[in-house]
C-alpha positions in Angstrom: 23.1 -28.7 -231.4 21.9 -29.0 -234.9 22.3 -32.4 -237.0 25.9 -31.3 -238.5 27.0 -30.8 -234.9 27.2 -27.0 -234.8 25.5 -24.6 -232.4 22.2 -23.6 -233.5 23.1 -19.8 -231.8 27.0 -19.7 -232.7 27.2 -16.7 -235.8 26.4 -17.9 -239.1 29.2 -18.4 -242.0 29.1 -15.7 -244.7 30.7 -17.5 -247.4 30.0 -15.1 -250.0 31.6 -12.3 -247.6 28.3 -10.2 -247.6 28.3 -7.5 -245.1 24.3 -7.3 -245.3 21.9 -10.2 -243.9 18.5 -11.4 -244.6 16.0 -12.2 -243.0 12.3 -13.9 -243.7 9.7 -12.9 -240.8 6.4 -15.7 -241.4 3.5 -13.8 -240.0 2.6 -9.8 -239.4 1.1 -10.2 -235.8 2.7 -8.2 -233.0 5.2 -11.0 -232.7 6.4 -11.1 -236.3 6.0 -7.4 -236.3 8.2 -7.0 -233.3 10.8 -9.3 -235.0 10.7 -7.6 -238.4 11.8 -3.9 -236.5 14.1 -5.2 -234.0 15.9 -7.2 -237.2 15.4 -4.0 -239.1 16.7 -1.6 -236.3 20.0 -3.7 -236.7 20.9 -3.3 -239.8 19.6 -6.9 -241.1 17.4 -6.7 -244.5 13.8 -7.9 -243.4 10.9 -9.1 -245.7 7.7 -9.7 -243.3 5.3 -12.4 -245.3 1.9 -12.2 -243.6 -1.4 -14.1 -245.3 -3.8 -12.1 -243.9 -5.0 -8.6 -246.0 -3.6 -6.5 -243.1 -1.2 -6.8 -240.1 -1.8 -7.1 -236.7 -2.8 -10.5 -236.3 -6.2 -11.2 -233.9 -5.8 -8.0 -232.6 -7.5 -6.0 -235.5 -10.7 -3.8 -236.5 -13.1 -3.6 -239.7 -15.6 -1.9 -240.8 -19.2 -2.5 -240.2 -21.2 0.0 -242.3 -20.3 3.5 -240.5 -18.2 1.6 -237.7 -14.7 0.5 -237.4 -15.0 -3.0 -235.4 -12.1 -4.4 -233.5 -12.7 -7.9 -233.2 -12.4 -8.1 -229.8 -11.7 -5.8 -226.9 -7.9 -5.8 -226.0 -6.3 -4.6 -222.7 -2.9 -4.5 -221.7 -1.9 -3.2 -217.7 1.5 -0.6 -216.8 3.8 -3.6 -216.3 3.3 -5.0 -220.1 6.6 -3.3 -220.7 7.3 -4.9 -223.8 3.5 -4.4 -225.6 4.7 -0.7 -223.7 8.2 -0.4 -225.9 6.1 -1.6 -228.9 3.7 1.4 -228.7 6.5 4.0 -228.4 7.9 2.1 -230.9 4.8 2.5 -233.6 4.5 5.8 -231.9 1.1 5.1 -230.6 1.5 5.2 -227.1 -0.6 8.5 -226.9 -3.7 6.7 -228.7 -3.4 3.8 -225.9 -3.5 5.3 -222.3 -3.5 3.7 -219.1 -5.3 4.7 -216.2 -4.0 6.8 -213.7 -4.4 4.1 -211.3 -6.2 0.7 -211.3 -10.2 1.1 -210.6 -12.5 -1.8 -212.0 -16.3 -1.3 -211.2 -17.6 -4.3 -210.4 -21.5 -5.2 -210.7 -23.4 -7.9 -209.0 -27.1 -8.2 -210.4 -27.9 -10.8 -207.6 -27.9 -7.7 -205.1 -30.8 -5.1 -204.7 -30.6 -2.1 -205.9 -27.7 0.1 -204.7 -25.4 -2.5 -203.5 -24.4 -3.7 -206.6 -21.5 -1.7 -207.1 -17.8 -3.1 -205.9 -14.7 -1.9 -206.8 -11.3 -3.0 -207.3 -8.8 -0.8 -207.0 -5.9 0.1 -205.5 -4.1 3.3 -203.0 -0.5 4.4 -203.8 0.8 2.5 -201.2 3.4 0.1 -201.2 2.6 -4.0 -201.6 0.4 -5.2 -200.8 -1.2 -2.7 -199.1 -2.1 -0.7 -202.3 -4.9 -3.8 -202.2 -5.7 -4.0 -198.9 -8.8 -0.8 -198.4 -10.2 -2.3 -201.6 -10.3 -6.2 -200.4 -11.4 -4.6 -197.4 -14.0 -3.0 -198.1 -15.5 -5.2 -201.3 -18.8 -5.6 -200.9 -19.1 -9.0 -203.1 -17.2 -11.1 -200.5 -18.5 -12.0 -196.8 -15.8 -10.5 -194.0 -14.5 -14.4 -193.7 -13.9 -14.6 -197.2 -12.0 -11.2 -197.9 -10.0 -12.2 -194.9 -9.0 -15.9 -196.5 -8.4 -14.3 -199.7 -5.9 -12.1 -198.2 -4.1 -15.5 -196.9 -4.1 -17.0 -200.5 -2.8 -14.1 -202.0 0.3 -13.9 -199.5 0.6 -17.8 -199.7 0.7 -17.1 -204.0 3.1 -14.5 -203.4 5.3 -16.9 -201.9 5.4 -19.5 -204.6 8.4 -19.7 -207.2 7.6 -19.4 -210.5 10.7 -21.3 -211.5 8.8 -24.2 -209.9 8.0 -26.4 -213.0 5.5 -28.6 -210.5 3.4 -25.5 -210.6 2.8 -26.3 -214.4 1.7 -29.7 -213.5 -1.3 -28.5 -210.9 -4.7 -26.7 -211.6 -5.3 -23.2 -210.3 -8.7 -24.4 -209.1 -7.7 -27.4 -206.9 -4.7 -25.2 -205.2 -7.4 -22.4 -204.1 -9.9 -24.9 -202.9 -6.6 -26.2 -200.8 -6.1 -22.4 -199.6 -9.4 -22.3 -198.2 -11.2 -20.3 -201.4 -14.9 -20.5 -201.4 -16.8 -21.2 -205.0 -18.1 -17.4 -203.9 -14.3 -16.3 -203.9 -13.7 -17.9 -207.0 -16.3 -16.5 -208.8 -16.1 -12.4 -207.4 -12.5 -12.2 -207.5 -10.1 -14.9 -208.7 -12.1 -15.9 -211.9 -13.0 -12.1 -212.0 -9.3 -11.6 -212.9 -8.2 -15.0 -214.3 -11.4 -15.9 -216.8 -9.9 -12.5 -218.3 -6.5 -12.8 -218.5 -5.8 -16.4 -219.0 -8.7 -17.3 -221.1 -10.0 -20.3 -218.8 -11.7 -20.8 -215.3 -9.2 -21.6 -212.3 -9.5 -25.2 -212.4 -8.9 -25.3 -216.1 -5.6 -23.2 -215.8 -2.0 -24.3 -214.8 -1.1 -23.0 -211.1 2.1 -21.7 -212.8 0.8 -19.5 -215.4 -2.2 -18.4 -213.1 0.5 -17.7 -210.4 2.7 -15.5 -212.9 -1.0 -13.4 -213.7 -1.5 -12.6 -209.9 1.9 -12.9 -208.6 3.2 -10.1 -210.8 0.4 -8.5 -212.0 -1.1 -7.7 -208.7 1.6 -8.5 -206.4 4.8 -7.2 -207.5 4.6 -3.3 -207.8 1.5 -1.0 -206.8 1.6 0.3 -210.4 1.7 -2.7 -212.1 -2.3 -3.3 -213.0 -3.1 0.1 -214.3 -5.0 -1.0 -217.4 -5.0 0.7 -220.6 -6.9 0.2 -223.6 -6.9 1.5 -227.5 -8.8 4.6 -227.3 -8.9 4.3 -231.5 -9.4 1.4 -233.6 -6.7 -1.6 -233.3 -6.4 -1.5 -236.8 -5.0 2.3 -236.5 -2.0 0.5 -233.7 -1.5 -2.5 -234.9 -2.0 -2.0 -238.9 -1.7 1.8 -240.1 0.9 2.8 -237.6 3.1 -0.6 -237.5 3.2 -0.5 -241.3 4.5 3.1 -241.0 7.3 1.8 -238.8 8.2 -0.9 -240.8 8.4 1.2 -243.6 10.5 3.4 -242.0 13.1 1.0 -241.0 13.4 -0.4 -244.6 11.1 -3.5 -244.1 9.5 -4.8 -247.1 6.2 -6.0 -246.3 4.0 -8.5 -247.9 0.5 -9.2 -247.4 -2.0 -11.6 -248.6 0.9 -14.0 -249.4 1.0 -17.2 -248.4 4.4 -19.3 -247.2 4.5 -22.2 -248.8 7.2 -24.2 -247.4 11.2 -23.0 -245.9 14.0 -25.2 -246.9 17.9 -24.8 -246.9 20.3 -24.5 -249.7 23.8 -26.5 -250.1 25.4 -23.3 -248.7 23.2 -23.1 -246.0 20.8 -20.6 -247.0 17.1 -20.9 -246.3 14.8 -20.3 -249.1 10.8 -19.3 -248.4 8.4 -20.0 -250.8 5.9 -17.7 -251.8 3.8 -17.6 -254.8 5.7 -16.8 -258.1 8.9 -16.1 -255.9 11.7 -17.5 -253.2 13.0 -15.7 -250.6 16.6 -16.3 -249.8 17.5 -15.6 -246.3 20.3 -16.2 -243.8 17.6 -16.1 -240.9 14.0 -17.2 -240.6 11.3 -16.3 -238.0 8.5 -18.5 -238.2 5.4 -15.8 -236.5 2.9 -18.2 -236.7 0.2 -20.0 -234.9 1.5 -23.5 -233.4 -0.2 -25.7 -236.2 1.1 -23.7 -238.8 4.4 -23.4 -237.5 4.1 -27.5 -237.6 3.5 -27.2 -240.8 6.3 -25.3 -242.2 9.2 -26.4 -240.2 11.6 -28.9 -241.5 12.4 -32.2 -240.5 14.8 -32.3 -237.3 14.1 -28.4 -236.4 12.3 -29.8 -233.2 13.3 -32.6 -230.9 9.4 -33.1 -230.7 7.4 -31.0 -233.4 4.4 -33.1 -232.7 4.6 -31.3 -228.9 3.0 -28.1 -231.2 -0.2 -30.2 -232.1 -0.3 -30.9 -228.5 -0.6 -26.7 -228.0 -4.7 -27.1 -227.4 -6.9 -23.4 -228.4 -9.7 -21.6 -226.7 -12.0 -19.0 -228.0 -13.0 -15.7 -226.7 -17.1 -14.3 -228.0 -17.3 -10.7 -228.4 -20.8 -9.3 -228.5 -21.8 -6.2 -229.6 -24.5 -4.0 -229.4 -25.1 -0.6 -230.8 -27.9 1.1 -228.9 -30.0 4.9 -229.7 -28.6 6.9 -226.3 -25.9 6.4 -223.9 -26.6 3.8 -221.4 -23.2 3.6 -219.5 -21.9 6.6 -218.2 -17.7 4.5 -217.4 -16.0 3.4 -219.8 -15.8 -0.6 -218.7 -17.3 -2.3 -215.9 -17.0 -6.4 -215.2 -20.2 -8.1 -214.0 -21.5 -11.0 -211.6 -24.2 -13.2 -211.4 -24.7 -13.3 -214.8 -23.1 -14.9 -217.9 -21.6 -10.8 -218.9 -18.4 -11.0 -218.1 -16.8 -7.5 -219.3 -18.5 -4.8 -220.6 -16.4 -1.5 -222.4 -17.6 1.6 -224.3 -16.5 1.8 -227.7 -18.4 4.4 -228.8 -15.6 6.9 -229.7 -13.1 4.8 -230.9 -15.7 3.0 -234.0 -16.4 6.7 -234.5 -19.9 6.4 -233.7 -21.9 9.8 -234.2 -25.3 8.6 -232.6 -25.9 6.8 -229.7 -23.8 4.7 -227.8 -22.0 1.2 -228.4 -20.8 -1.5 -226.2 -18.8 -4.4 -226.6 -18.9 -7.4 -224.3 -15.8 -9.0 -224.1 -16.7 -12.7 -223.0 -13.5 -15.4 -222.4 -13.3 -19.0 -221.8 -16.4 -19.5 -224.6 -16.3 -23.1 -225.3 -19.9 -23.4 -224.6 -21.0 -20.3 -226.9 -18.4 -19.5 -229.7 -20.8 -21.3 -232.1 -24.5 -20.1 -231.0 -26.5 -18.5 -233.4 -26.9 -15.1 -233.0 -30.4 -15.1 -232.6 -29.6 -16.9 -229.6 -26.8 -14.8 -227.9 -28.9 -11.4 -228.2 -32.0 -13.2 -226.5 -29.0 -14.1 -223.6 -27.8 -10.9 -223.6 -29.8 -8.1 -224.2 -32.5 -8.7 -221.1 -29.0 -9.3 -219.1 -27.8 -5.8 -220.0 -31.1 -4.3 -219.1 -30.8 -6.5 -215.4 -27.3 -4.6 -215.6 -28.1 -1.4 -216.8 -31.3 0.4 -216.0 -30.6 2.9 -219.3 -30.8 0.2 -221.6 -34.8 -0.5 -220.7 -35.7 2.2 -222.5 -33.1 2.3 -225.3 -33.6 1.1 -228.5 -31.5 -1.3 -230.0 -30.0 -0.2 -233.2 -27.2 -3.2 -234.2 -26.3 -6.3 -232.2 -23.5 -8.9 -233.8 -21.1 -11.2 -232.6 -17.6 -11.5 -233.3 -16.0 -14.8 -232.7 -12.5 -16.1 -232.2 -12.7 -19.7 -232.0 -8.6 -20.0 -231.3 -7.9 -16.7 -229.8 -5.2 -18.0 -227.5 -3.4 -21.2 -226.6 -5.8 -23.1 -223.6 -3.6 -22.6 -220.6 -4.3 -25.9 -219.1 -1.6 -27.9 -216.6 1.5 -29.2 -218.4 1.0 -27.1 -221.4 4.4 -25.2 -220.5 6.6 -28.3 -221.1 4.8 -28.2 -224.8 5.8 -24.6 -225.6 8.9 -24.4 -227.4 11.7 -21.4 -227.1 12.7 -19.0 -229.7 16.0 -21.5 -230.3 15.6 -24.3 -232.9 18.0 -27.1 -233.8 18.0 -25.9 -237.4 20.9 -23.2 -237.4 19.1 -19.4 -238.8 15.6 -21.0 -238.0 13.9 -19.0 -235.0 9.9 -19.2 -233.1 8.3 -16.3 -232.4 4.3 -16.1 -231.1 2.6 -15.8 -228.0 2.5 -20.0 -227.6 6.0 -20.1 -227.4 8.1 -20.2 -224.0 7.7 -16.3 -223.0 6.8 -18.0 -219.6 3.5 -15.9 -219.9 0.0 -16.6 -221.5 -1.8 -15.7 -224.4 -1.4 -11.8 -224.5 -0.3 -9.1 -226.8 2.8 -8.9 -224.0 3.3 -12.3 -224.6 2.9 -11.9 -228.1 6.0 -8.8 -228.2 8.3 -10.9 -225.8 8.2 -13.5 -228.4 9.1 -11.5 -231.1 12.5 -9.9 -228.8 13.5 -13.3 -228.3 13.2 -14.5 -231.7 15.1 -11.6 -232.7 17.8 -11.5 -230.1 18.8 -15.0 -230.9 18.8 -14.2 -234.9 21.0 -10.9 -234.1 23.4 -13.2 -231.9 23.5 -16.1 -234.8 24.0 -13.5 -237.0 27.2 -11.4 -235.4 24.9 -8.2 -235.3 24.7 -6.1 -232.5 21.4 -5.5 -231.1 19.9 -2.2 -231.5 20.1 0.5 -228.7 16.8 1.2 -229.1 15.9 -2.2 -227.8 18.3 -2.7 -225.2 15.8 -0.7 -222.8 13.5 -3.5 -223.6 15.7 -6.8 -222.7 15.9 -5.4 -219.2 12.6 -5.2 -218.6 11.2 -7.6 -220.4 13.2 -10.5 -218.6 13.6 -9.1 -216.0 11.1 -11.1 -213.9 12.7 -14.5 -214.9 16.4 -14.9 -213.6 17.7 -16.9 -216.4 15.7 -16.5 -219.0 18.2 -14.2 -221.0 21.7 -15.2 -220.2 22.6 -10.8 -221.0 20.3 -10.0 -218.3 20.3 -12.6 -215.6 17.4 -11.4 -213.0 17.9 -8.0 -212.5 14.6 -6.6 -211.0 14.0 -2.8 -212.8 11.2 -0.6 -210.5 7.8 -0.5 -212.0 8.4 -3.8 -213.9 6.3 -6.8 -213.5 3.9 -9.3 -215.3 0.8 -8.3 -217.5 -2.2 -9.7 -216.8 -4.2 -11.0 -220.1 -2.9 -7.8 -221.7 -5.8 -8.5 -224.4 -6.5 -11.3 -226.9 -3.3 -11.1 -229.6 
């Protein structure tokens, strides 16, 4: 209910009898993005306000001399179907394939020579037997271990993500209890989790880390494909979302600055911008948790102060340009050494000469603000331990890229902090990955958001919601009965949860 005692979802008075609607979308990333075309799509007039030079929020490139740079390596997996609809919908789902089926070299530098080499990847059989030749046969886990993780993973898949006491435990302390050796830990579970939650296991909540393996290994044989931007974010997430925007009639603002939102006597929200107000009948505030604090009125949020609460964690992206190709697959993850991820990005920065990696390094706390001079003499002598090519290679660039709040910290109890879509203020909707998507910080997460933030403005608003994103709603909710009171729990094949789906 909102202070005057109405619903903050019921449709929105027109007292001027307009048939056309506004709407203010605060921040380009995918989530305001998302917002700003499914708003569009319906017929609602759409200005999208972003700060920033360029959309696509921390999932964007520059240029470096002769190289486009994306600031960090992004990944999203076959069940992201909403990150999924929003590449069809940009029409770049040709520029972002997935793999025909989920194979991750794994490299162990504490093993001689010619034992190194594990791999995860699955058969196309049904679960969780596409899994089983792979665990089976990985050569970074003793036969004991490969046989207890087997046990945790069933006992995971059993647990009910509607649970909220799974919020309140660590990851970390629940495998220890499941019989999961620091050796387990490291090859495999932190393998997975470091990567797509942004923390180690006993940093993370047990319900988000659950929702990673439970759906994004567990759930469909499919469902962990990964696929990656085989061009430049910037080309996704910039050039092609602004063509789409365009498209659907969305006027588009960058480098400008939101001020502060306030209400009218009739109602009406007004966004401040410099030189100008926006007058809307809906608002989508797309923006990180503090500066979603920041704008919101007083009363929008039972507990506002719950968004300052909403703690950050980097990600470190290294990068290093060498004279000759040293890697011969396009990504490999590593162990026994601080490399974490390690992906090719030679033809997508358009890179003539040479060959260019990009080492993708989560959870940074202890890095994100070492010199440089410091991280290449860490990392250089470990990509030669890695990589026998690189010995003899000359080293033509090496630079860091650093995102010091690349994702909400998924710690225990930070789901009872993340608000929903839905605020007390009627017209006045969240959007970004940090809100209650019931996943962490990914560019899925990131999408979701922006649906939800839409669907509820579309509903408030007495518009119908376009056909082209009806497709979406089923999948997208479909993992969480109840989360969408249109589609309560109905299970679609090939659906399921993304893993980190890439730094948004």
């Amino acid at each position: 209910m909102s202070d005057d005692g109405t619903r903050a979802d019921e449709p929105l008075a027109d007292p001027a009898g307009r048939s056309a609607r506004d709407a203010v979308v605060v921040g380009g990333g995918l989530a305001g993005i998302t917002a700003a075309l499914a708003l569009a799509d319906a017929g609602v007039r759409v200005t999208l306000i972003e700060g920033r030079p360029r959309l696509g929020g921390l999932a964007f490139s520059f240029q470096r001399g002769d190289l486009t740079v994306d600031n960090g390596q992004h990944v999203y997996l076959r069940c992201c179907t909403a990150y999924r609809w929003f590449l069809d919908r940009i029409e770049g789902t040709a520029l972002a394939p997935l793999q025909d089926r989920l194979d991750v070299p794994v490299l162990d530098v504490d093993k001689p020579v010619g034992r190194r080499l594990g791999r995860l990847r699955r058969d196309a059989l049904p679960v969780p037997l596409h899994l089983g030749r792979s665990l089976a046969t990985y050569p970074h886990l003793s036969l004991a271990e490969r046989a207890k993780v087997g046990r945790a993973a069933l006992a995971l898949k059993g647990l009910d993500l509607a649970d909220p006491d799974l919020d309140t435990q660590d990851f970390g302390s629940w495998l220890t209890a499941h019989g999961q050796s620091a050796r387990a830990v490291e090859a495999l579970w932190d393998l997975v989790g470091v990567a797509t939650l942004n923390a180690v296991a006993g940093d993370a909540s047990l319900g988000l880390a659950a929702m990673v393996f439970k759906t994004g290994l567990l759930s469909d044989p499919g469902a962990a494909d990964i696929g990656w931007a085989h061009v430049p974010l910037g080309e996704l997430h910039d050039r092609l979302a602004r063509k789409a925007l365009d498209s659907a009639g969305v006027r588009t603002e960058v480098r400008t600055r939101v001020t502060s939102i306030s209400t009218d006597e009739n109602g009406r929200w007004s966004v401040q911008v410099p030189g100008e107000t926006l007058a809307a009948d809906a608002v989508v505030l797309a923006v990180p948790q503090r500066e979603a604090h920041d704008l919101l009125p007083q009363g929008a949020l039972d507990a506002p102060e719950n968004l300052l609460e909403i703690d950050t964690a980097p990600i470190l992206n290294v990068h290093v340009v060498y004279d000759r190709k040293v890697l011969e697959k396009p990504f490999f993850a590593a162990l026994g050494t601080p490399v974490q991820w390690v992906f090719d990005r030679t033809d997508a920065s358009g890179l003539r000469e040479g060959q260019y990696l990009a080492l993708s390094q989560s959870a940074a706390q202890d890095e994100i603000d070492e010199p440089v001079a410091v991280l290449r003499e860490r990392y250089l002598p470990e990509l030669e331990r890695l990589l026998p090519g690189t010995r003899r290679a000359e080293v033509k660039d090496f630079f860091v890229t650093r995102e010091r709040t690349a994702t909400f910290a998924p710690t225990p109890g930070v789901g009872r902090l993340r608000p929903g879509a839905r605020t007390k203020a009627p017209g006045l909707y969240l959007a970004g990955a940090w809100t209650a998507t019931g996943w962490p910080a990914t560019m899925e997460s990131a999408v979701r958001s922006g649906v939800s933030a839409a669907d509820a403005a579309l509903t408030a608003l007495g518009r119908p919601r376009p056909s082209r994103l009806f497709e979406l709603e089923e999948a997208a909710y479909c993992i969480f009965p109840g989360d969408n009171p249109r589609t309560p729990g109905r299970k679609l094949e090939g659906t399921g949860a993304s893993l980190r789906g890439g730094r948004q």
